[in-house]
C-alpha positions in Angstrom: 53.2 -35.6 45.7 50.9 -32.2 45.9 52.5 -29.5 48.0 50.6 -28.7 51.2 52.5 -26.8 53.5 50.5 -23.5 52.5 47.3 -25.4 52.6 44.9 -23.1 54.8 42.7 -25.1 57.2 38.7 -24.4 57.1 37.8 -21.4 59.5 36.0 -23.0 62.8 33.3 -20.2 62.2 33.5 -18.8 58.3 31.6 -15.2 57.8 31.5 -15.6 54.5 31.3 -18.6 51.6 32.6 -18.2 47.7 30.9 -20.6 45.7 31.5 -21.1 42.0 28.2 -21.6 40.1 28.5 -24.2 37.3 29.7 -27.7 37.9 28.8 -26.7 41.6 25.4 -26.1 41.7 24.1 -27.3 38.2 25.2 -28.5 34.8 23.3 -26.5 31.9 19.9 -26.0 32.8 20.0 -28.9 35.6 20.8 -28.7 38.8 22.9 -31.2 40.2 21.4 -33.8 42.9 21.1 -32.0 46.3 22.8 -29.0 45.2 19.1 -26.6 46.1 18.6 -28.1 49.9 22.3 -27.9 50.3 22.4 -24.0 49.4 19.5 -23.6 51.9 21.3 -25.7 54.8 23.4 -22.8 54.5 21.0 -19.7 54.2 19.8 -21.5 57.4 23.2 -21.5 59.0 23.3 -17.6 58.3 26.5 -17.9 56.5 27.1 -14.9 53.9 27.2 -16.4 50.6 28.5 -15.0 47.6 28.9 -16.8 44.1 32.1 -16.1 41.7 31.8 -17.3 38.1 34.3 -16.7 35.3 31.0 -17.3 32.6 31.7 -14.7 30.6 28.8 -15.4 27.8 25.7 -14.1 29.9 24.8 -10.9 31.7 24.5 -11.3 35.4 20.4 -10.9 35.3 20.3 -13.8 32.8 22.7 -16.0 35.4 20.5 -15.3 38.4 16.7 -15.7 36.1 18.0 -19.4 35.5 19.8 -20.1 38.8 16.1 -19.2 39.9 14.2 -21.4 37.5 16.3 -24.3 38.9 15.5 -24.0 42.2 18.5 -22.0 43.3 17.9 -18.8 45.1 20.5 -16.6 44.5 20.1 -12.9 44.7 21.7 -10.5 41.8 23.9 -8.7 44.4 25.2 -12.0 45.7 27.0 -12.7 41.7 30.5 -11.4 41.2 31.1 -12.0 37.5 34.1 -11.7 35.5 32.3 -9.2 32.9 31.3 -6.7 35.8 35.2 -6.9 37.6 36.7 -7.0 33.8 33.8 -3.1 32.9 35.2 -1.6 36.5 38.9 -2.6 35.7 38.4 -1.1 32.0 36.9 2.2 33.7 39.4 2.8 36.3 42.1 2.5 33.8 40.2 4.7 31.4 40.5 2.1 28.5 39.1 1.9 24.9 39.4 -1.8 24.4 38.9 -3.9 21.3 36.6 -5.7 22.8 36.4 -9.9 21.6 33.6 -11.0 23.8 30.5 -12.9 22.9 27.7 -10.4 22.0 25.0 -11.4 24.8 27.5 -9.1 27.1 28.0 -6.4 24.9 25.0 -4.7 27.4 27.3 -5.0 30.3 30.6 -3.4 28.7 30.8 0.1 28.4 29.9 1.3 24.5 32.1 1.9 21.6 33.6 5.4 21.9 35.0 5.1 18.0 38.5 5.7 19.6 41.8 4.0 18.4 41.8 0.8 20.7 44.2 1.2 23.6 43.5 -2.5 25.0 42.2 -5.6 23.5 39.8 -7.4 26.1 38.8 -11.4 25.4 36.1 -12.6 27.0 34.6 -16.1 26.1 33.4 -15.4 22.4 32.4 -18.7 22.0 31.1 -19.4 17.9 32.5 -15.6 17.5 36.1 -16.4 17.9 37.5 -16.3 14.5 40.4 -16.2 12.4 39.7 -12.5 11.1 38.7 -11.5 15.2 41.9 -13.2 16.5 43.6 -11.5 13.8 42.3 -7.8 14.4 43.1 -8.5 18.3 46.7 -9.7 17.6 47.5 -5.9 15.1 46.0 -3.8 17.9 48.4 -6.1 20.2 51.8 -5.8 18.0 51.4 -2.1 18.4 51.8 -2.3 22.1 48.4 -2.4 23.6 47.7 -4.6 26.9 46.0 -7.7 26.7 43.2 -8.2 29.2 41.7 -11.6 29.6 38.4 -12.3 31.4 39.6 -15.4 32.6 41.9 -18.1 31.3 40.1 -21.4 31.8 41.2 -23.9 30.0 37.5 -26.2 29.6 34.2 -26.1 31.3 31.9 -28.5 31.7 28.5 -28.7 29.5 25.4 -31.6 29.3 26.7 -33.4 26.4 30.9 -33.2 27.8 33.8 -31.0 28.2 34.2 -27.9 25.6 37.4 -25.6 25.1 37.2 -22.1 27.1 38.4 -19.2 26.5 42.0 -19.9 27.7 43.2 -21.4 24.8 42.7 -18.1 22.8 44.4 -16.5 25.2 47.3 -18.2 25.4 47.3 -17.9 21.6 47.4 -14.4 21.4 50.3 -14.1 24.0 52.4 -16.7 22.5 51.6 -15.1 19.0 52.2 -11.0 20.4 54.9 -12.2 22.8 52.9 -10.5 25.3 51.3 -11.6 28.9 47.7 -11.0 29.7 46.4 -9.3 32.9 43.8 -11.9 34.4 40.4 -10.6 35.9 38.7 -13.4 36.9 39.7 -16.3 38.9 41.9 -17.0 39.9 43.1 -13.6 40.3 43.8 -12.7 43.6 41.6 -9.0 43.2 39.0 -10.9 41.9 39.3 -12.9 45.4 39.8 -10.1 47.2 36.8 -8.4 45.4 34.5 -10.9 47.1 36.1 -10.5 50.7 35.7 -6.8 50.3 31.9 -7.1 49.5 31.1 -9.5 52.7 33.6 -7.1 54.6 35.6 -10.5 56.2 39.5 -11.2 55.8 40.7 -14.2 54.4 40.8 -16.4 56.9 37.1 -16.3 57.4 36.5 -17.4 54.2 36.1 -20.6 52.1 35.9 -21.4 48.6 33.6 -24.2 46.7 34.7 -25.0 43.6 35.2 -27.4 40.6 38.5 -26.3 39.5 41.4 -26.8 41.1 43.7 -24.6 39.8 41.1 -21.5 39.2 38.9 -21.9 42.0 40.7 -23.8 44.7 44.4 -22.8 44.5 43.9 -19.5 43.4 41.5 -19.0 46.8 44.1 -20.2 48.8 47.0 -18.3 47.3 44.6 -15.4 48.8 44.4 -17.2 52.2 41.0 -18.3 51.4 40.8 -22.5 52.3 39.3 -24.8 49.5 37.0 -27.0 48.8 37.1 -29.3 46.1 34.0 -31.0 45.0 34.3 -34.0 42.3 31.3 -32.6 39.8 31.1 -30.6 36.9 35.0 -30.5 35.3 36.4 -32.0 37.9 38.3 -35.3 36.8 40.2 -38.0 38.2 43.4 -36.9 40.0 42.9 -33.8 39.3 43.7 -32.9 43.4 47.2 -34.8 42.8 48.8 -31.8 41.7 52.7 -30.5 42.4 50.8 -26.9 42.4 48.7 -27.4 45.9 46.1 -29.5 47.6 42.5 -28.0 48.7 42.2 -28.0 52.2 39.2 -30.5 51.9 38.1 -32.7 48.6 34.0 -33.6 48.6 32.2 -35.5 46.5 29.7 -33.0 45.5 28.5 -29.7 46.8 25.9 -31.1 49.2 28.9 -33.2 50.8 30.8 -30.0 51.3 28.2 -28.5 53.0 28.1 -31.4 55.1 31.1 -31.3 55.9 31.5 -27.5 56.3 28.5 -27.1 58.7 29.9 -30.3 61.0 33.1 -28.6 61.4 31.0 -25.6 62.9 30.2 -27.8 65.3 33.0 -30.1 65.6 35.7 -28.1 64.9 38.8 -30.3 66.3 37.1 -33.2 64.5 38.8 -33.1 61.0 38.4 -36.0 58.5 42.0 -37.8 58.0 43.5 -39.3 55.0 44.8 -42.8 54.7 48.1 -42.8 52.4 46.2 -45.2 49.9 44.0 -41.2 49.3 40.4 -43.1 50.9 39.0 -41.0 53.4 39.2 -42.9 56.5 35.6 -42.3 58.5 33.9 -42.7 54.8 30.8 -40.4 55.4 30.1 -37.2 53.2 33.8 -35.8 53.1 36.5 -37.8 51.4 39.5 -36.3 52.4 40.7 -33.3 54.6 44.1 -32.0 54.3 
């Protein structure tokens, strides 16, 4: 049975929504059914938006130019990447990182100073991970060098199926250095609190939209941030049965949850109950709330 006593309830009157981008709002280069009049149902509501993606194989411009060709209006000051919080991280701390990203970033990282590594930094190298990378990553790691991960997903959701993120190499260079990484992306609470600092709103005035329960949804609430968990993008079958947590509402897709989110503005004592069996019990857009 999923744990939720620390389950945060949705804010009556949210300043501020974190919305994941892919599996969310489109798959690929498609966005997903209702996901465009949904996102403008709440630019109409004048509820601060900002969008939080761990894709850490394209710059930020290159997110927001196809967001845009799909219909979605998102502005680049609205996208909190991994890449950009992983480049400030690596600049306060005055690091020289090995860096193993994919190469489309390599514009967003600082450049090479030619110094001895003093970090190793993974981000999602796709095609470029590689026996002789992972290898170079794990020496500078025996010699006692951090490890900073990006993110640690463990799959993500493309057209043609599910593909293997970044995590797994992760987890391979710990297990193989006998070291732990330092996480930047979700669901890292500074990453979280990252976003609240930009809208200038605590906690409790936020809500996350996301695919991913453990990432997006529990790591929000770990912050104090309530959930939502839409069934889209990686999102599979009892995946919201989890010891770890429940989300603090489940949807069926991102237009449900803004559905849902904008009726509780005005119905706030309303709520949506779950029958034991797990079917929402007034069946309309929302299928459960915790």
């Amino acid at each position: 049975m999923a744990n939720t006593l620390n389950t945060p309830r949705l804010p009556d009157h949210p300043r501020g929504i974190l919305i994941d981008l892919a599996g969310v709002l489109h798959t690929g280069d498609a966005p997903l059914a209702g996901a465009q009049a949904a996102l403008m149902r709440l630019r109409e509501a004048g509820i601060p938006l900002r969008f939080l993606t761990n894709t850490t194989r394209t710059p930020r411009a290159t997110i927001v130019h196809k967001l845009h060709k799909m219909g979605l209006g998102v502005g680049e000051d609205e996208v909190i990447t991994a890449v950009h919080a992983t480049r400030k991280y690596v600049q306060m701390h005055g690091l020289h990182p090995y860096w193993l990203v994919h190469p489309s970033i390599e514009s967003e990282l600082p450049a090479p100073t030619g110094m001895q590594p003093d970090a190793v930094v993974v981000g999602d190298a796709g095609p470029y991970f590689s026996s002789g990378s992972m290898n170079a990553a794990f020496r500078h790691l025996v010699r006692g060098v951090p490890l900073i991960a990006m993110a640690r997903n463990r799959y993500f959701e493309e057209p043609d199926g599910l593909s293997i993120d970044m995590g797994a190499y992760v987890v391979a260079l710990e297990y193989a250095a006998g070291v732990q990484a330092t996480i930047i992306g979700k669901p890292s609470p500074a990453f979280f609190d990252a976003a609240l600092a930009d809208l200038g709103i605590d906690a409790a005035d936020a809500i996350m939209v996301g695919d991913d329960l453990r990432d997006d949804i529990l790591g929000a609430q770990a912050s104090g941030i309530a959930g939502v968990l839409v069934r889209t993008g990686k999102y599979r079958s009892g995946d919201e049965a989890t010891e770890e947590g429940s989300p603090s509402l489940i949807a069926d897709d991102f237009a449900s949850a803004v559905e849902a989110i904008l009726a509780h503005l005005e119905f706030p004592m309303a709520g949506v109950m779950q029958s034991a069996s797990g079917n929402a019990v007034n069946a309309s857009t929302v299928l459960a709330r915790v």
